[in-house]
C-alpha positions, 0 to 999 in steps of 0.5 A: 399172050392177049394180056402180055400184048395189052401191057407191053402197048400199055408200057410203050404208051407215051408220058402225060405231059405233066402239069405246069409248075406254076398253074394258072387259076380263073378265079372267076370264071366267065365260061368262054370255051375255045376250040382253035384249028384243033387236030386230034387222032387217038393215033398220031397217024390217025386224024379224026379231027382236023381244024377243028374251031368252036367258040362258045360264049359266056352265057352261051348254051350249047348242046352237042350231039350225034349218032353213038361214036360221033365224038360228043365225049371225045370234046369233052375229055379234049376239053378235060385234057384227058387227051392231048391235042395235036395242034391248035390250041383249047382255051377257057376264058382265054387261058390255054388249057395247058396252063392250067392244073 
């Protein structure tokens, strides 16, 4: 029953948004990295980040840490788009992660 469970909310997922037609390329990449009034839940009734807003220049180092489930890999799978963000909007170099590949 457990493993019937897991594959129907498996099933009832919602779709990836797909990749653009047309994707953007940063051919040369600066490394500005944008994080702007960013909402994020696992849920969408679930907020664990609400306007969120980070700005690391380039050139900028940067570290994050906290405690184990503080959210250090959640930025980085944000940034990675492995997770799609409520609202606001990511940005490297000033191109919205969601125009590129």
């Amino acid at each position: 029953m457990v493993s019937a469970e897991r594959v129907f909310e498996l099933l009832d997922e919602k779709e990836e948004i797909p990749d653009p037609e047309n994707p953007r390329v940063i051919e040369f990449p600066r490394g500005e990295v944008k994080f702007q009034y960013v909402k994020f839940g696992y849920k969408e009734d679930v907020t664990l980040t609400e306007d969120m807003n980070l700005d690391v220049r380039q050139g900028q180092t940067i570290a994050i840490v906290g405690l184990t489930g503080a959210g250090k890999t959640t930025l980085v799978n944000l940034l990675m788009r492995f997770y799609e963000i409520q609202e606001g909007k990511i940005t490297i170099d000033g191109i919205n992660i969601t125009d590129l590949k």
